[in-house]
N, C-alpha and C positions, 0 to 999 in steps of 0.2 A: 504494500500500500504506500506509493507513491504520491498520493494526486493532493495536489498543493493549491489554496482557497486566498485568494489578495483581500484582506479585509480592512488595507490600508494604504496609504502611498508608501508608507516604511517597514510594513508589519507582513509575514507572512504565515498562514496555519498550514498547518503540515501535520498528517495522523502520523502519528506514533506506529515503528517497525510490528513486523507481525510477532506474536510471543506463541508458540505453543501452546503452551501452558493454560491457553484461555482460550483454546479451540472450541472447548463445549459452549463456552461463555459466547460465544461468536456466532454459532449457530443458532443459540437461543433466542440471540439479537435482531435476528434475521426477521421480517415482515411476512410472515404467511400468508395476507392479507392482499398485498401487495402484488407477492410472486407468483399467488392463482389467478389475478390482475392481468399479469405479463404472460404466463400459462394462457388465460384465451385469447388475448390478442395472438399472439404465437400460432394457435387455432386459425383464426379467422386470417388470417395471411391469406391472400390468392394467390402469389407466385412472388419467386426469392428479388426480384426489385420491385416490391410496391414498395411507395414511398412512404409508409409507415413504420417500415423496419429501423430508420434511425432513430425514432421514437421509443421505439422499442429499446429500444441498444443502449438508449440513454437511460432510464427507468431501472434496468438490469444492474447499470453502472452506481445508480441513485441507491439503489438496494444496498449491495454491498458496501461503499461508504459510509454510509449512515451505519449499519451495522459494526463496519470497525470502528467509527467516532466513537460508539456507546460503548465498544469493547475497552480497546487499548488506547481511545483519550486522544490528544493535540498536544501540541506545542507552538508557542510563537516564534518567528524568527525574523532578527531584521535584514529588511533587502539590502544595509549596504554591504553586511557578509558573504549575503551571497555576491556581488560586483566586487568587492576582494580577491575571491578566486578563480576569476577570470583574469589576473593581471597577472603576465608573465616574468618572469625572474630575467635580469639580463643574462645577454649569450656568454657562453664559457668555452674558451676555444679549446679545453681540454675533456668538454663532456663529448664525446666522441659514439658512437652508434655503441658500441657493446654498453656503453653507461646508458642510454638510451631503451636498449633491450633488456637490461639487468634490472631497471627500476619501474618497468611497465609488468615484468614479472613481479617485483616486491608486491607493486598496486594491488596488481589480481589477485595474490595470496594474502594481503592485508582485506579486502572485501569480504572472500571465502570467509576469513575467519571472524569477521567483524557478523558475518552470518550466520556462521555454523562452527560457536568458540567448541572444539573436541580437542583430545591430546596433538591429535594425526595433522588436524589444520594450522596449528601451533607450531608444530616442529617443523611444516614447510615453510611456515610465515618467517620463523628464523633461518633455515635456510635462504631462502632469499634474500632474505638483509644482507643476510650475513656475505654473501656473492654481489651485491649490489655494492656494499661498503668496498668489498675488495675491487673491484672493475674501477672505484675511483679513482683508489688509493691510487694503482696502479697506473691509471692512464694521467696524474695529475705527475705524478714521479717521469713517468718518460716524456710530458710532455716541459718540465723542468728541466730534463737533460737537451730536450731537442733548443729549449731557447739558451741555454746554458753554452752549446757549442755552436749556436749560431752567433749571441755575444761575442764568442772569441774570435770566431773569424770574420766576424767585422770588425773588431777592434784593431784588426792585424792590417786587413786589404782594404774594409772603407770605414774611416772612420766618420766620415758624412750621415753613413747610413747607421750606425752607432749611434752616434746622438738623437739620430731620428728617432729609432727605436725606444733608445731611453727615454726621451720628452713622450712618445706615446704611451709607453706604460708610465709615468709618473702621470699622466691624466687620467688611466683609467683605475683607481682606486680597487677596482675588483681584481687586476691582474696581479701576476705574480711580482712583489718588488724585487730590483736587481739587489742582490749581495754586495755588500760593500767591499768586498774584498776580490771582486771581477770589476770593480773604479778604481782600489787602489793598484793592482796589477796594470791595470789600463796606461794609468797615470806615468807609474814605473816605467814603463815599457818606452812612453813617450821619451822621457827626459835622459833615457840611455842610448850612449854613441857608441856603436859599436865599429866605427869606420879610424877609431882613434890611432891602432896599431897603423893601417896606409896611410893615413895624413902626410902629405909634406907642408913642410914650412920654409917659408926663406928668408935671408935677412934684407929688409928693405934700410934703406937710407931714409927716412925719416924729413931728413934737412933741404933732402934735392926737392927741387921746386917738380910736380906734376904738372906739365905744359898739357895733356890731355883733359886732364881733371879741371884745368883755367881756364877751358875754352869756353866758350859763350854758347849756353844753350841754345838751339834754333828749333824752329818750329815744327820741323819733321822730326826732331828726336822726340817734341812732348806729346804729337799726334799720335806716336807709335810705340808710347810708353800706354797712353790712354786704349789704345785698341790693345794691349795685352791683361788688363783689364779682364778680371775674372769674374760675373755676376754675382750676386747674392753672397755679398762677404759684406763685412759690417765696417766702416770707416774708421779709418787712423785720425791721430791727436787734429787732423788738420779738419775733421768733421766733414770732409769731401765723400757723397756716397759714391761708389763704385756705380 
C-alpha cells in the first residue's frame, strides 16, 4: 500500500506499510457491502470495454484503501523531503560503473530486507555493503594513484598544465587535495641545476668598454624583441602586458 493522498500544499498522507500480523484485522475491515456492490456491476458488464469498467476499477481500489487506512493507520509527511531526494550529489570522477553496480545491489538488498527483516535477508544486506564499501575503497585508491603519476609527469614535461590542474582541484573542494609533499618535490626539483658539472665560465675584463652593448637601440631590434613575445604571461616591474 502505496497510494499517497495531498491534503496540503506541504503535507503528504501516506498508509502505513503492510504488517502481517493484522491480516485478519484487514479482512474484517473490508466493506461487504460495498464489494457485493462491485460483485453486480461486474454482472451486468456487457463486454470487456464498456465504459463503466473504470468505474468499477476505481470503487475496487476505494475498497481496499479505506480498509488498510482503518487497519495499519497514516502518516504525515512533508513534500519538501520528498524534493530532497531528488537532488543529486555532485559527480565523483572516481565513482566508476562497478561503484555504480555495487550500490544499486546494496539498494535492492536494503529494500528486500526493509520488507522481509529474516536472518537470510540480513546476511545479504551485509554482504552487499560490505562489497559496495570495498569497490570504493578500491576505485578511490587507484584513482589517487592515477592522479598521483599524472602530477608527476606534469611536473616534469608541462609545468603549465601542472598548475592548471592544481588551480582546478583547489576549486573543486570535493576532489582529492594534492599532498604537500608532491609541491615540495615540485619546488625542489625547480631550483636544482643539474647542468653545473658542463658549465663553462670565462674571465671577462670587466673594465673594457662593450662597443656592442653602446650601441643605440633601433627600431627593428624592439619590433622583434616584441614579436618574440610569449602570450599569457603576467608583466614584469615595468607593468607592460605581454
Amino acid at each position: 500500500m502505496s497510494e499517497e493522498r495531498i491534503i496540503s500544499e506541504t503535507e503528504l498522507v501516506k498508509i502505513k506499510k503492510w504488517d502481517n500480523l493484522k491480516k485478519t484485522y484487514y479482512i474484517e475491515n473490508l466493506n461487504d457491502e460495498t464489494i457485493e456492490q462491485v460483485n453486480n456491476d461486474l454482472c451486468l458488464l456487457s463486454q470487456e470495454a464498456d465504459p463503466n469498467i473504470n468505474e468499477i476499477v476505481k470503487n475496487i481500489s476505494d475498497i481496499l484503501k479505506e480498509a488498510a487506512i482503518k487497519t495499519f493507520g497514516t502518516y504525515a509527511i512533508k513534500t519538501k523531503k520528498l524534493s530532497n531526494r531528488s537532488k543529486r550529489k555532485p559527480f565523483q570522477p572516481w565513482f566508476v560503473t562497478e561503484c555504480k553496480t555495487a550500490r544499486k545491489a546494496y539498494r535492492k538488498r536494503k529494500r528486500t530486507y526493509r520488507n522481509n527483516k529474516t536472518d537470510e535477508t540480513f546476511t545479504h544486506l551485509k554482504d552487499a555493503e560490505r562489497n559496495y564499501k570495498r569497490k570504493m575503497n578500491l576505485s578511490m585508491r587507484n584513482y589517487r594513484e592515477k592522479m598521483k603519476n599524472e602530477i608527476k609527469n606534469l611536473k616534469t614535461n608541462n609545468p603549465k598544465e601542472y598548475w592548471k590542474l592544481l588551480n582546478t582541484k583547489q576549486n573543486d573542494k570535493k576532489s582529492m587535495p594534492i599532498e604537500i609533499e608532491n609541491l615540495f618535490n615540485f619546488f625542489k626539483d625547480l631550483n636544482m641545476n643539474n647542468d653545473n658539472e658542463d658549465s663553462e665560465f670565462f674571465d671577462l675584463d670587466t673594465n673594457e668598454s662593450n662597443e656592442k652593448l653602446n650601441e643605440e637601440i633601433t627600431l627593428d631590434e624592439v619590433e622583434k624583441a616584441i614579436n618574440m613575445l610569449k602570450s599569457d604571461k603576467a608583466s614584469a616591474n615595468d607593468e607592460v602586458v605581454n
